[in-house]
C-alpha positions as CSV (number, residue, x, y, z in Angstrom):
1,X,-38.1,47.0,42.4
2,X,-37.7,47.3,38.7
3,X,-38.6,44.2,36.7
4,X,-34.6,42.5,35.4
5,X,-35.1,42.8,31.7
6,X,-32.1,41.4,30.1
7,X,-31.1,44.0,27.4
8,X,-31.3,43.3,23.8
9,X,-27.6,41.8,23.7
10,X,-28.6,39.4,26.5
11,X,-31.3,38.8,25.0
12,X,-29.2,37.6,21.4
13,X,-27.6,35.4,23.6
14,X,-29.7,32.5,23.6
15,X,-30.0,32.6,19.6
16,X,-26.2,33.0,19.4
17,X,-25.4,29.7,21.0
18,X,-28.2,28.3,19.3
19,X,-26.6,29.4,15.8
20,X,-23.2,27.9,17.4
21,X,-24.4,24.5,18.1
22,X,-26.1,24.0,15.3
23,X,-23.0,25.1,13.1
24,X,-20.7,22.8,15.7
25,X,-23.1,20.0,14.5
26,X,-22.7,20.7,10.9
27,X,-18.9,20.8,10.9
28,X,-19.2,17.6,13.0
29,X,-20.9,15.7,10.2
30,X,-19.1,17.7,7.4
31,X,-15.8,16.4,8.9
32,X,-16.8,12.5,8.8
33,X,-17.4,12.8,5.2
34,X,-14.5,11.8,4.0
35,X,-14.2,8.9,6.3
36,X,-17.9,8.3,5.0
37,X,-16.5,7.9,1.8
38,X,-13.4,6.2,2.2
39,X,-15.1,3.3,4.0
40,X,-18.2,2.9,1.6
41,X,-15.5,2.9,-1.1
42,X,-13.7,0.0,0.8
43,X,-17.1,-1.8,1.2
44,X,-17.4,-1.8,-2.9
45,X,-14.1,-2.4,-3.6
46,X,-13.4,1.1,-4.9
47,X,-10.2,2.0,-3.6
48,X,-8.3,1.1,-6.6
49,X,-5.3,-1.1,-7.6
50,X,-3.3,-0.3,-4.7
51,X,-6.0,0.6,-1.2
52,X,-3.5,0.8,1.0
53,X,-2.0,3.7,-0.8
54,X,-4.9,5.2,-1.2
55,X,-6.1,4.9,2.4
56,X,-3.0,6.3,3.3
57,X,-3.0,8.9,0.6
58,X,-6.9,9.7,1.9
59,X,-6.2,9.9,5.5
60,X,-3.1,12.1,5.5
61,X,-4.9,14.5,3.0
62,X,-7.3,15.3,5.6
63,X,-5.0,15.1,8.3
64,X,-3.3,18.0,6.8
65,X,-6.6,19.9,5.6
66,X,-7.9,19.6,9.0
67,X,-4.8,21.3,10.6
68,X,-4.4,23.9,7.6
69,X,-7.7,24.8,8.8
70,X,-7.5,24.9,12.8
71,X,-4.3,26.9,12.0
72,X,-6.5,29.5,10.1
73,X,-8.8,30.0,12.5
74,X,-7.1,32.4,14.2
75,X,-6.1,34.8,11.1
76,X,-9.6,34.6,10.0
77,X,-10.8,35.9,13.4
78,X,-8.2,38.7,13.1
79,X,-9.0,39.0,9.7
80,X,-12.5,39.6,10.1
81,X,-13.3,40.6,13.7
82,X,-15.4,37.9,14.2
83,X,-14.8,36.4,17.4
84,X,-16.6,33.7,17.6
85,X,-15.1,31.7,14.7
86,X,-12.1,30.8,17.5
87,X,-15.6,28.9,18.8
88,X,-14.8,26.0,16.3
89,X,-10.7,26.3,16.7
90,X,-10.9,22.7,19.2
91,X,-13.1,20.6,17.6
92,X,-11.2,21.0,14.2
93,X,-7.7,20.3,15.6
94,X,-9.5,17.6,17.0
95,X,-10.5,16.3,14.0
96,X,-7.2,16.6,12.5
97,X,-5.6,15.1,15.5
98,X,-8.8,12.2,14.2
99,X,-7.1,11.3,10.2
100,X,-3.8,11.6,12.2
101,X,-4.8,8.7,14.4
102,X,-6.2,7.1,11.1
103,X,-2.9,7.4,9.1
104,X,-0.4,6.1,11.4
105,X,-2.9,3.1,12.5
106,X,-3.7,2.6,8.1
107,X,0.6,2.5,8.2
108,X,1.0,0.2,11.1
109,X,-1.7,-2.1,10.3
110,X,-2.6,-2.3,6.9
111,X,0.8,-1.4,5.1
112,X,3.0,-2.7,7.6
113,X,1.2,-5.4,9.5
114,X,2.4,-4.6,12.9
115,X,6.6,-5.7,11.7
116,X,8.3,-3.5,14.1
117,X,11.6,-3.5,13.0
118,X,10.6,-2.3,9.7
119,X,8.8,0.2,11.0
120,X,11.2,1.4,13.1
121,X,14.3,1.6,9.9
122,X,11.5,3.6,8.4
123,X,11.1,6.3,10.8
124,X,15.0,6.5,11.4
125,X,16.5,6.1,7.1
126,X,13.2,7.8,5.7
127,X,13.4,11.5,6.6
128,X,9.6,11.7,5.4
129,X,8.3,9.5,7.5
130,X,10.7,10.8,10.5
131,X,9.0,13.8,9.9
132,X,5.5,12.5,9.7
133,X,6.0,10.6,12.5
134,X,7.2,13.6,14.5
135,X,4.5,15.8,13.6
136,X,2.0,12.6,15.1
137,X,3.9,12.6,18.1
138,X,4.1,16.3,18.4
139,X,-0.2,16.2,18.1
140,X,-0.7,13.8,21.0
141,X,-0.6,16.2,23.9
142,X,-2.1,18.8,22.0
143,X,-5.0,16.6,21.6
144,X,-4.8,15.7,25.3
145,X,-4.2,19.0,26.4
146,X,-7.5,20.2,24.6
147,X,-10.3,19.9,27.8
148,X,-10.7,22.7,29.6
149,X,-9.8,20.9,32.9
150,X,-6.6,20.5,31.3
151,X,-5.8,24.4,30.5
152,X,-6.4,25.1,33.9
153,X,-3.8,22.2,35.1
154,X,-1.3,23.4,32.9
155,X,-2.4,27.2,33.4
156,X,-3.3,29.5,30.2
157,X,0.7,30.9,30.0
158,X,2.0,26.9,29.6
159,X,-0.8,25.9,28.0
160,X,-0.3,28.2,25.5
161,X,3.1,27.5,25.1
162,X,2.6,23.8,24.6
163,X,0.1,24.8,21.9
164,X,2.7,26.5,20.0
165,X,4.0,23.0,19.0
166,X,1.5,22.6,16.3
167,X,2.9,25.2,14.3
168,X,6.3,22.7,14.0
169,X,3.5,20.0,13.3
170,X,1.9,21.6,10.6
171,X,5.0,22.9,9.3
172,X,6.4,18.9,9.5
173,X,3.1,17.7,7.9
174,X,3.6,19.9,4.5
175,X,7.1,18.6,4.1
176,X,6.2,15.1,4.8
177,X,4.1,15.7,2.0
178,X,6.2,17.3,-0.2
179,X,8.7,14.4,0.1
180,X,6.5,11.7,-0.1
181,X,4.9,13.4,-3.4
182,X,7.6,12.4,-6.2
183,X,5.9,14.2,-9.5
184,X,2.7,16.4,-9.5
185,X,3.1,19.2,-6.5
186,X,0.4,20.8,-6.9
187,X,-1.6,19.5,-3.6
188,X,2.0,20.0,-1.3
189,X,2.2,23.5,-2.9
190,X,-1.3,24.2,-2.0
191,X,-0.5,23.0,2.2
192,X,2.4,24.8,1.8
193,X,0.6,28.1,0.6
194,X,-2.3,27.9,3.4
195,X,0.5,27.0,6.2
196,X,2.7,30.4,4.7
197,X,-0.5,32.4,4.5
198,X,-1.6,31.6,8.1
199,X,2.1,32.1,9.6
200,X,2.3,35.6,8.1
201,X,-1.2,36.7,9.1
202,X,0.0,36.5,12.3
203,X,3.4,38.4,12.2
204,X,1.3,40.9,10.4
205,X,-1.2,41.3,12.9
206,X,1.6,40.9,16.1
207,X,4.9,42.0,14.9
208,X,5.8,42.5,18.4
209,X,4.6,39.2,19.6
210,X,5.4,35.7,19.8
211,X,3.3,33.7,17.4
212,X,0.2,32.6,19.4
213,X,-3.2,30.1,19.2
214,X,-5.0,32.9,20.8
């Protein structure tokens, strides 16, 4: 018998993953900058007149840059024809499902010290907090809906489905934002652009199809 020489794709394989990992580990670390940041700032007491604003401020920024980026993962794949950019698509919403964790916990704790009632008259007379709050609550079984043992419970056509959700939570974030911003827009604009931009790549790309993760 012949010798099994892998062909040269096989063979790019190995170096491919390798390339992957390595640029998994470098968005890993990229992503905790700002967290980094934000708590040696905190050690120094660099946050400013108000840190409680500005923790808040800090961690719902990135919450939203995170998910503006997860959601263009998939118009840049289309974009470009690079396939393995979708590679990254988990570990970014993951990260934004991370500030969002951060925010509401920097709200409950820090700003609101655990008073319930308060809490609760916000989410139901503030619309942008109902909305913020429904876009975190929206994010929770996306996050635990990420594994891969997951997708096969649920099955790739509901799993799917269920993804769909964070366009309403990315589209819930940028008003939050919006809202909560009373002078300069220039940052909810930007969110607002990127969330646009991603949206109509897609109806672009699938005119005939329902807007998908995939």
């Amino acid at each position: 018998m012949e010798p099994n020489i892998p062909s040269a794709r096989q063979r790019q394989h190995p170096r491919a993953d390798l390339a992957i990992a390595f640029l998994k580990i470098l968005i890993f670390v990229l992503a905790l900058v700002p967290l980094t940041r934000l708590l040696i700032n905190g050690y120094l007491d660099a946050l400013g007149a108000n840190p409680v604003e500005k923790i808040l401020r800090n961690t719902g920024f990135w919450t939203l840059s995170f998910l503006m980026i997860t959601l263009w993962v998939t118009p840049l794949r289309l974009l470009t024809g690079k396939t393995f950019i979708g590679r990254f698509r988990r570990m970014l919403g993951l990260f934004a499902f991370f500030y969002v964790v951060l925010h509401f916990l920097s709200y409950l704790v820090l700003d609101q010290f655990f008073d319930w009632p308060n809490i609760l008259k916000d989410i139901s007379k503030r619309p942008y907090i109902t909305l913020g709050f429904s876009a975190f609550l929206i994010l929770i079984p996306l996050a635990a809906s990420s594994t891969d043992g997951m997708m096969r419970r649920l099955g790739g056509k509901r799993w799917r489905g269920l993804h769909q959700w964070v366009y309403l939570a990315g589209f819930a974030g940028v008003v939050h934002f919006w809202w909560l911003v009373k002078k300069d827009l220039t940052e909810p604009a930007l969110f607002a652009i990127a969330f646009s931009g991603a949206m109509l790549v897609r109806v672009l790309r699938n005119p005939r199809k329902r807007l998908s993760l995939l």
